[in-house]
Jmol script that loads the backbone (N, CA, C; Angstrom):
load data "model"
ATOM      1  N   UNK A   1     104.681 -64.064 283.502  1.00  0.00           N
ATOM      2  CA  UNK A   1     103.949 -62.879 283.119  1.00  0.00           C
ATOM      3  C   UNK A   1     103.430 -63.091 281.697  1.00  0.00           C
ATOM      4  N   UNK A   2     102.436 -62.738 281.351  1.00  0.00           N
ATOM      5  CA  UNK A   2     101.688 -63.106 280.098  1.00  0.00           C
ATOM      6  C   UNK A   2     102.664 -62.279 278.850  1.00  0.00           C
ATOM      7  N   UNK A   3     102.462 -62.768 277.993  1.00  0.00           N
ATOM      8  CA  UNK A   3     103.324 -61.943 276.798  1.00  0.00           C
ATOM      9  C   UNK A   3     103.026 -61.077 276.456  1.00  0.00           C
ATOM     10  N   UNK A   4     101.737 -59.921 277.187  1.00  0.00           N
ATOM     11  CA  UNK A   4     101.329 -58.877 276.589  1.00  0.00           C
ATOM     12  C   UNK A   4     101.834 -58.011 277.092  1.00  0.00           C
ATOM     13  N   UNK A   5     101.950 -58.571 278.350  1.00  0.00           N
ATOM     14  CA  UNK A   5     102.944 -57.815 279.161  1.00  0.00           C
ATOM     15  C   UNK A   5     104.333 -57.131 279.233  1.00  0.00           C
ATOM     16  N   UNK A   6     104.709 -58.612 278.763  1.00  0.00           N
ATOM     17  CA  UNK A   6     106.015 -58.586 278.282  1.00  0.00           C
ATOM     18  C   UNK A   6     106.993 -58.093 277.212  1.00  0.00           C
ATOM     19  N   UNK A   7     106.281 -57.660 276.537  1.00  0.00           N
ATOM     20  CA  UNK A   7     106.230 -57.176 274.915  1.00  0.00           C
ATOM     21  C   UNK A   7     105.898 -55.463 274.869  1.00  0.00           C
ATOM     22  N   UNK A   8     105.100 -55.308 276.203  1.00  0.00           N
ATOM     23  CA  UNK A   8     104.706 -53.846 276.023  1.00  0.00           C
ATOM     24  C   UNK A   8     103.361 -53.687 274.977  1.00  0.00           C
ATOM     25  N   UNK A   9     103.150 -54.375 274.317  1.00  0.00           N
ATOM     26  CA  UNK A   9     101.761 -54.624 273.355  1.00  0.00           C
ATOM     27  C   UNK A   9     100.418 -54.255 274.283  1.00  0.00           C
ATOM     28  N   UNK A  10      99.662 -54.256 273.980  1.00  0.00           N
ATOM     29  CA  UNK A  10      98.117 -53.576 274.270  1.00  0.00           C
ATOM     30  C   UNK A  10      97.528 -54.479 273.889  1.00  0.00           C
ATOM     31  N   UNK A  11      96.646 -55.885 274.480  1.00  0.00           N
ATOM     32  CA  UNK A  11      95.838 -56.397 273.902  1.00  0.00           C
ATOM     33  C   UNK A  11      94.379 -56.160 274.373  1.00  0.00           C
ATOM     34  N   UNK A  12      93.856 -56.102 273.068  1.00  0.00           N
ATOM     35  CA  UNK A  12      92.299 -55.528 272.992  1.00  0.00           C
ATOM     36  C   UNK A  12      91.196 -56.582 272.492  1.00  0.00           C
ATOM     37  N   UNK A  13      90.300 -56.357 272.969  1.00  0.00           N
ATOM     38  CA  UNK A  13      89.032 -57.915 272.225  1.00  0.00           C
ATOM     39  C   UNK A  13      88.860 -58.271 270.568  1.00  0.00           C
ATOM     40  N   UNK A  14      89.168 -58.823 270.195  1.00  0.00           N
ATOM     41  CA  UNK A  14      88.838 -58.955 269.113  1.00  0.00           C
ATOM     42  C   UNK A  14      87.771 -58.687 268.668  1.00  0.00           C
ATOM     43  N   UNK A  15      87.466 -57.608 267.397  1.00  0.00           N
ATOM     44  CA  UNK A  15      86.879 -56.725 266.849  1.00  0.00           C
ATOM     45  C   UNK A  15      85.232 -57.862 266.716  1.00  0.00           C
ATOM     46  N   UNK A  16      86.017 -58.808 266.029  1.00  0.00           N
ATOM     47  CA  UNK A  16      84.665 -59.880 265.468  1.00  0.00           C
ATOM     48  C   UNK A  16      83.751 -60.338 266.577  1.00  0.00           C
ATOM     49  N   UNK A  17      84.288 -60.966 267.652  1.00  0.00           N
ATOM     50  CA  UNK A  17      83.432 -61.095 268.593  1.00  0.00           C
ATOM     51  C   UNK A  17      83.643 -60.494 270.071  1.00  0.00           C
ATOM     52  N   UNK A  18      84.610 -59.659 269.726  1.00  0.00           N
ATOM     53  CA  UNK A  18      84.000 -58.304 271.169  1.00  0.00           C
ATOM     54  C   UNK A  18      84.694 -59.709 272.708  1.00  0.00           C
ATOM     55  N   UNK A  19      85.300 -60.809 272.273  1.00  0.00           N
ATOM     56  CA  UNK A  19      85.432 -61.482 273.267  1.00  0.00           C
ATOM     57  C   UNK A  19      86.972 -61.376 273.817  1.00  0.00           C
ATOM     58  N   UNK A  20      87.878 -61.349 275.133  1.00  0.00           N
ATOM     59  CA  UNK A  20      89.102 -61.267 275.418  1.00  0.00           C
ATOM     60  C   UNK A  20      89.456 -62.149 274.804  1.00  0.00           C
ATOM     61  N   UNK A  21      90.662 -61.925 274.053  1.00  0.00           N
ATOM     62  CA  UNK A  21      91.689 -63.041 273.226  1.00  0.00           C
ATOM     63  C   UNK A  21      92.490 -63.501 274.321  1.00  0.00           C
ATOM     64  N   UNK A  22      93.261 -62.603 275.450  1.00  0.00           N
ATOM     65  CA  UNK A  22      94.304 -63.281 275.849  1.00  0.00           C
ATOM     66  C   UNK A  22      93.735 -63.452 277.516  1.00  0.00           C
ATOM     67  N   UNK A  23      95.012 -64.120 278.120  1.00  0.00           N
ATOM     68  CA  UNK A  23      94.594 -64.606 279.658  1.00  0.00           C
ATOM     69  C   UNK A  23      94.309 -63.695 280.479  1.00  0.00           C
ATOM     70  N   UNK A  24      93.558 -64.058 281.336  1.00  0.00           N
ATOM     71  CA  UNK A  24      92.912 -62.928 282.612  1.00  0.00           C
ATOM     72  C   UNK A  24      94.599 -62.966 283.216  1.00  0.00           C
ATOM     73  N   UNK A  25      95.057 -61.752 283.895  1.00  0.00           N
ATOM     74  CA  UNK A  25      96.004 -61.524 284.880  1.00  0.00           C
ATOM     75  C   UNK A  25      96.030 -62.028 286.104  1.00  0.00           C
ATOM     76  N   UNK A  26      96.687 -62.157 286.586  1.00  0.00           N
ATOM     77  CA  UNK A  26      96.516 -62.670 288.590  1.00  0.00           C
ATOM     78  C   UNK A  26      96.944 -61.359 288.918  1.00  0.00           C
ATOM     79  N   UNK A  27      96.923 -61.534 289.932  1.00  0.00           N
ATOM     80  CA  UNK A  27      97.330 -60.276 291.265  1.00  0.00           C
ATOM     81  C   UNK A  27      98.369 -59.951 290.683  1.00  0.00           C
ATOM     82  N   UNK A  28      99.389 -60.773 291.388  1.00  0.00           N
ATOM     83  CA  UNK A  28     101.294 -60.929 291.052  1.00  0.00           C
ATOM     84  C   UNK A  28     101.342 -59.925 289.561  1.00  0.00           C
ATOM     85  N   UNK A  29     100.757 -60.257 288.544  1.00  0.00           N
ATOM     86  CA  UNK A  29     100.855 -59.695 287.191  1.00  0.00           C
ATOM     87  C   UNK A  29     100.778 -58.584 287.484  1.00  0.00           C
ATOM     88  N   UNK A  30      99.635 -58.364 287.736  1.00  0.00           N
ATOM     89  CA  UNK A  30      98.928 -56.508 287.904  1.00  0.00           C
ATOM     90  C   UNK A  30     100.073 -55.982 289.025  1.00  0.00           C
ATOM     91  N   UNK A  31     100.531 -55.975 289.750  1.00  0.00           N
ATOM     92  CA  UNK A  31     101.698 -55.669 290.555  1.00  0.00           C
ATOM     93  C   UNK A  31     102.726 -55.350 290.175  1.00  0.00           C
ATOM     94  N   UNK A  32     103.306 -56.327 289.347  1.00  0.00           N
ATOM     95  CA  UNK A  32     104.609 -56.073 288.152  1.00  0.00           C
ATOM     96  C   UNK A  32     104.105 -54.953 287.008  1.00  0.00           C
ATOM     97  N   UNK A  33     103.229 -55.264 286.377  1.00  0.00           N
ATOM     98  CA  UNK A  33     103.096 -54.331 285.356  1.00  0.00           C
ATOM     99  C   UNK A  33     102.758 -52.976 285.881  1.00  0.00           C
ATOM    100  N   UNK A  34     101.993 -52.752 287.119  1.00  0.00           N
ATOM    101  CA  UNK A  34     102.180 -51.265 287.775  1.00  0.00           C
ATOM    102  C   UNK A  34     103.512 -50.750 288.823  1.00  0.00           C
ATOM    103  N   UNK A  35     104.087 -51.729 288.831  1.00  0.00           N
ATOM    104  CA  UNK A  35     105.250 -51.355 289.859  1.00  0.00           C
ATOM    105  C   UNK A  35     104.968 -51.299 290.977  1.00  0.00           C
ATOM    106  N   UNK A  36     104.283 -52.378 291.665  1.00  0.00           N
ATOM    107  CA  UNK A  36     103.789 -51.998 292.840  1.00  0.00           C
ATOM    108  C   UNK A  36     103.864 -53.559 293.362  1.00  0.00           C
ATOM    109  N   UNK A  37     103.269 -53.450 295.208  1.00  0.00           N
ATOM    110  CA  UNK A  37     103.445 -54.763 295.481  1.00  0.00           C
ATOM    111  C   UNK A  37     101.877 -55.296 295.620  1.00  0.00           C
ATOM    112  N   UNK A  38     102.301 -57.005 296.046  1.00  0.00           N
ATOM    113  CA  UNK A  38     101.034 -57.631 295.453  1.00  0.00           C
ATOM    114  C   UNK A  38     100.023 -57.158 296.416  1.00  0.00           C
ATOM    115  N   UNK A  39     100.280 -56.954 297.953  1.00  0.00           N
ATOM    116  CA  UNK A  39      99.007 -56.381 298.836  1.00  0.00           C
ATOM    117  C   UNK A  39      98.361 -55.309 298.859  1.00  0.00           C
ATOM    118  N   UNK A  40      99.239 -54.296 298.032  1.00  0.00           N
ATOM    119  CA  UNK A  40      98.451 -53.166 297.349  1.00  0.00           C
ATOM    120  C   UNK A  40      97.457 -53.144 296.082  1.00  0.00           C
ATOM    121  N   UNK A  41      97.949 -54.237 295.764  1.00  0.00           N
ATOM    122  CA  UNK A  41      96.828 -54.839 294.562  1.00  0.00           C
ATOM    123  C   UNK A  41      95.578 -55.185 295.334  1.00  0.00           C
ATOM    124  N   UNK A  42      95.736 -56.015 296.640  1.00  0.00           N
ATOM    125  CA  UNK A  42      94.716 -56.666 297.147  1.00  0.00           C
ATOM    126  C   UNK A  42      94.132 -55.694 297.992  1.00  0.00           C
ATOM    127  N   UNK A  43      94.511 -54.667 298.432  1.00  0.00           N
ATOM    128  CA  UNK A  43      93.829 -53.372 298.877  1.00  0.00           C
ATOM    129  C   UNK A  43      93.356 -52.812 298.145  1.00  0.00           C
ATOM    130  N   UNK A  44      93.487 -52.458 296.990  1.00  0.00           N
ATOM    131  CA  UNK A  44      92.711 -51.737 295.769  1.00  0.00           C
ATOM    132  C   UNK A  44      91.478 -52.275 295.738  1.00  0.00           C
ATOM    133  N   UNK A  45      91.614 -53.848 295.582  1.00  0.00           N
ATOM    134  CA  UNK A  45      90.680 -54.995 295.140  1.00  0.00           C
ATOM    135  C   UNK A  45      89.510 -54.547 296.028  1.00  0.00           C
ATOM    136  N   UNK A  46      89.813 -54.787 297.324  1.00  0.00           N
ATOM    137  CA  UNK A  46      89.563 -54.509 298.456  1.00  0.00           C
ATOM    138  C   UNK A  46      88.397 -53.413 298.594  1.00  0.00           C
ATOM    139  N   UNK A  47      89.217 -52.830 298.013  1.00  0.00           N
ATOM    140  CA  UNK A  47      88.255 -50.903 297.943  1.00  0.00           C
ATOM    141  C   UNK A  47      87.409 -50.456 297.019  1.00  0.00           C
ATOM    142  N   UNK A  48      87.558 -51.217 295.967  1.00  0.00           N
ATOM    143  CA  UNK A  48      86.856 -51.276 295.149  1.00  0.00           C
ATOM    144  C   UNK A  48      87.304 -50.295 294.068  1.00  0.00           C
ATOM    145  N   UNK A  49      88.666 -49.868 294.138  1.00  0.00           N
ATOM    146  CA  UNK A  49      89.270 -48.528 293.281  1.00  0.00           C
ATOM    147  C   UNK A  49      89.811 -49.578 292.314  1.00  0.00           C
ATOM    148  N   UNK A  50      90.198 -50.928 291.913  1.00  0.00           N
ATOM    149  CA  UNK A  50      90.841 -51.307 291.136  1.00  0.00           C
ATOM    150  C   UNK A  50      89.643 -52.126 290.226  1.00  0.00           C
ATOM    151  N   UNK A  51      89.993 -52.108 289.100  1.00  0.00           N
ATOM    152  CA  UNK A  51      89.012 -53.035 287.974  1.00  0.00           C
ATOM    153  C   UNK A  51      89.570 -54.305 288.094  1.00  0.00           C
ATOM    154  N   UNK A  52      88.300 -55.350 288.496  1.00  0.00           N
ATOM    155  CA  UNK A  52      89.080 -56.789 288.380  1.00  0.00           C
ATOM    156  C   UNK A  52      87.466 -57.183 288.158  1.00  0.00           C
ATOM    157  N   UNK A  53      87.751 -58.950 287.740  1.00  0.00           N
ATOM    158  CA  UNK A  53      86.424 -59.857 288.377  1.00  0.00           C
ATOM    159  C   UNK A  53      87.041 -60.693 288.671  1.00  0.00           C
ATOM    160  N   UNK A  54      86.220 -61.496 289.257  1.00  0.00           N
ATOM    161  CA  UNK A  54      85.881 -63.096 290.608  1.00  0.00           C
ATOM    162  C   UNK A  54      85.210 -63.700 289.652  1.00  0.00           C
ATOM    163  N   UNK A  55      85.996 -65.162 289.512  1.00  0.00           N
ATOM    164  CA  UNK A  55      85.974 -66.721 289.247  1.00  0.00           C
ATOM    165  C   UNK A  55      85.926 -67.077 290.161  1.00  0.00           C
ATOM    166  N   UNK A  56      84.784 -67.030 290.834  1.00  0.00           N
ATOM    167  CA  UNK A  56      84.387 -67.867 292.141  1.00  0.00           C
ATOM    168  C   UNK A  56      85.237 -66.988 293.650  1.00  0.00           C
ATOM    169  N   UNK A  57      86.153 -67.259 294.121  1.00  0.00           N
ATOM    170  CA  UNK A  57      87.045 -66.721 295.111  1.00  0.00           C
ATOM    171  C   UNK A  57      88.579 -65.822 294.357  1.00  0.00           C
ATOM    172  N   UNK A  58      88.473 -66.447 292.734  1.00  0.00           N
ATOM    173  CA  UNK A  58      90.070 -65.654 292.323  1.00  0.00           C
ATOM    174  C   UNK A  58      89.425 -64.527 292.167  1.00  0.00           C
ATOM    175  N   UNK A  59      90.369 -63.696 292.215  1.00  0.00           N
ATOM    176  CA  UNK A  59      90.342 -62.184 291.212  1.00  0.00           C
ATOM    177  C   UNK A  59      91.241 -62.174 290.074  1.00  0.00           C
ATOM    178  N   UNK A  60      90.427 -61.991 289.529  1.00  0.00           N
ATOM    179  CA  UNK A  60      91.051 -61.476 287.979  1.00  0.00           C
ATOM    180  C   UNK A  60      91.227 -60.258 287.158  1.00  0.00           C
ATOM    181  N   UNK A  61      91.888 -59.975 286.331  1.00  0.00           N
ATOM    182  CA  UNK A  61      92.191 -58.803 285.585  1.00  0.00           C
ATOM    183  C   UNK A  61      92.565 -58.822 284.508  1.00  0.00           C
ATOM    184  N   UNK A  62      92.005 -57.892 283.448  1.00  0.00           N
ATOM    185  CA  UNK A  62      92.260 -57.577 282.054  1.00  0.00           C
ATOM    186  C   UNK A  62      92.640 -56.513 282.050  1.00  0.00           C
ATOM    187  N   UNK A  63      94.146 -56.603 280.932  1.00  0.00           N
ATOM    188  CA  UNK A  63      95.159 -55.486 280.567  1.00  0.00           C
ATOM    189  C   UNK A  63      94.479 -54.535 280.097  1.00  0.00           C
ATOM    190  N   UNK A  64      93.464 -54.397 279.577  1.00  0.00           N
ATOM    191  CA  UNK A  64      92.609 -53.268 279.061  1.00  0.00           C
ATOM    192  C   UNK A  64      92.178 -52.545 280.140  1.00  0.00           C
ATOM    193  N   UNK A  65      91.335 -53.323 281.126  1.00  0.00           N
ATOM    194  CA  UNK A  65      91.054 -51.977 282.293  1.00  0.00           C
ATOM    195  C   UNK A  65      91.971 -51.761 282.578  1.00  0.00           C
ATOM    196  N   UNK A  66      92.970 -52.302 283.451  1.00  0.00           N
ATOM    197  CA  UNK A  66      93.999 -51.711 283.919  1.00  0.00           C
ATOM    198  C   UNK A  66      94.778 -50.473 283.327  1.00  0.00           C
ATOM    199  N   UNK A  67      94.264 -50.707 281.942  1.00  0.00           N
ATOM    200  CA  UNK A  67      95.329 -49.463 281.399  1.00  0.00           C
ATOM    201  C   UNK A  67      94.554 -48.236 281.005  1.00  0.00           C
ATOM    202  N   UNK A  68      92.971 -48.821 280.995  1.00  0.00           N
ATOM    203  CA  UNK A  68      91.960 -47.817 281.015  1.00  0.00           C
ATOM    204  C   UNK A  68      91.925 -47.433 282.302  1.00  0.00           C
ATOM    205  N   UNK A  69      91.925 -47.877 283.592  1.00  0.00           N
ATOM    206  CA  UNK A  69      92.218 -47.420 284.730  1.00  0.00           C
ATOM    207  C   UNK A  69      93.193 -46.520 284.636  1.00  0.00           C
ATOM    208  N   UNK A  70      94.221 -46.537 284.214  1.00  0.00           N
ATOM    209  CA  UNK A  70      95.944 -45.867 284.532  1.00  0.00           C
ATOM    210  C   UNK A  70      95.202 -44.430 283.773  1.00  0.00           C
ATOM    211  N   UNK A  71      94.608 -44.776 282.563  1.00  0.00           N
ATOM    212  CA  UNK A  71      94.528 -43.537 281.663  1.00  0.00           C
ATOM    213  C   UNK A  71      93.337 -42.628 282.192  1.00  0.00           C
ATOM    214  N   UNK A  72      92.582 -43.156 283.150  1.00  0.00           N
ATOM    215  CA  UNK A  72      91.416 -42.674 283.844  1.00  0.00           C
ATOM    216  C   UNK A  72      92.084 -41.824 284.785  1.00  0.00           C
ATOM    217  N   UNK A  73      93.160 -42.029 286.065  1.00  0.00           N
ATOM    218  CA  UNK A  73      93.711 -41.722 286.742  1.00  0.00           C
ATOM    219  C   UNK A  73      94.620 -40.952 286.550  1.00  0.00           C
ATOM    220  N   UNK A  74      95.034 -40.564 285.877  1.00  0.00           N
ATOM    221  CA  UNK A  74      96.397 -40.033 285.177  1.00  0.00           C
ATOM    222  C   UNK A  74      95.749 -38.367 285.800  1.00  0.00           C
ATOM    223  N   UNK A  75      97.026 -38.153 286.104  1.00  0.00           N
ATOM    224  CA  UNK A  75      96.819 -36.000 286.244  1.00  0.00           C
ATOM    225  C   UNK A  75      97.552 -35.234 285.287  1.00  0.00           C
ATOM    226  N   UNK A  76      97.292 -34.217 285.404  1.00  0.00           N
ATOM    227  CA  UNK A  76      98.308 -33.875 284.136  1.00  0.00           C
ATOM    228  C   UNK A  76      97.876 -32.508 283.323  1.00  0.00           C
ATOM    229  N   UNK A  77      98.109 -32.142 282.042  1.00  0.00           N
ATOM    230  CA  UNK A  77      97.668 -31.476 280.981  1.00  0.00           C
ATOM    231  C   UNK A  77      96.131 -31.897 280.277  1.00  0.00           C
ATOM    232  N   UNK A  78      96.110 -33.438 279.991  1.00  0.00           N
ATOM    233  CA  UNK A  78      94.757 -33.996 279.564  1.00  0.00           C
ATOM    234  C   UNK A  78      93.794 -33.861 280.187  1.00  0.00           C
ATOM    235  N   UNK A  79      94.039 -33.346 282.006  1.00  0.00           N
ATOM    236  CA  UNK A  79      92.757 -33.158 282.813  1.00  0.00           C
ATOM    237  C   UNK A  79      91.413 -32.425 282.438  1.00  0.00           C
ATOM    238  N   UNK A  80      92.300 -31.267 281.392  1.00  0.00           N
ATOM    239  CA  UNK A  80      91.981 -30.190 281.199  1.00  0.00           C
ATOM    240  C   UNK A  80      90.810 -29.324 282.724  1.00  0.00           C
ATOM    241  N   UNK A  81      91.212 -30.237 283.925  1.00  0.00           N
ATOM    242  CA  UNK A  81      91.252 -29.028 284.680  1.00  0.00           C
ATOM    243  C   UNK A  81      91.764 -27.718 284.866  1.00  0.00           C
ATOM    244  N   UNK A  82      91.435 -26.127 285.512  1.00  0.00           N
ATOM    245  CA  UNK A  82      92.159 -25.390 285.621  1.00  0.00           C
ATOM    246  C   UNK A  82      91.843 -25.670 287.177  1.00  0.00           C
ATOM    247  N   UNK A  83      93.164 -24.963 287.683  1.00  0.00           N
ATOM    248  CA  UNK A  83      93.455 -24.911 289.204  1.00  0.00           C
ATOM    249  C   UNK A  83      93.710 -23.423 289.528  1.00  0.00           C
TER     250      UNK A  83
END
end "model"
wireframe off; spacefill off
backbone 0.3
color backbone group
C-alpha cells in the first residue's frame, strides 16, 4: 500500500507544477483504503461512479479523487439539504 495511505496523510499535486507527486493506486489499494472489496471497486469502475484513469487496459487512481469522491458523497449536516 503506498505510504500515503499508510500514514493517513493527504497527498496533493505539488503547488509548482500542478503535477501528481506520488504513485497512481491499483484497485487492491482503493479497496483497502475504502474498506471494501476489490470487485466492488471494479463495479464502480464499471459504472462509471468511481474516479479512476486507463494506462492502456490498467485502471488507475489518485488519493485525491478518491477522497474528493468520499467528500462529494458524504450525507450528513454539510448537505445542507432540508428534508
Amino acid at each position: 500500500m503506498p505510504e500515503a495511505l499508510r500514514s493517513g496523510t493527504e497527498v496533493t499535486p505539488t503547488p509548482a507544477t500542478g503535477r501528481w507527486p506520488g504513485p497512481l493506486l491499483e484497485a487492491d489499494d482503493v479497496a483497502a483504503y475504502l474498506g471494501m472489496r476489490t470487485d466492488w471497486v471494479s463495479r464502480e469502475v464499471r459504472a462509471g461512479r468511481l474516479p479512476h484513469g486507463r494506462l492502456g487496459r490498467a485502471v488507475r487512481f489518485r488519493q485525491e479523487s478518491i477522497d474528493a469522491w468520499i467528500r462529494a458523497n458524504e450525507q450528513g449536516a454539510r448537505s445542507g439539504r432540508v428534508r
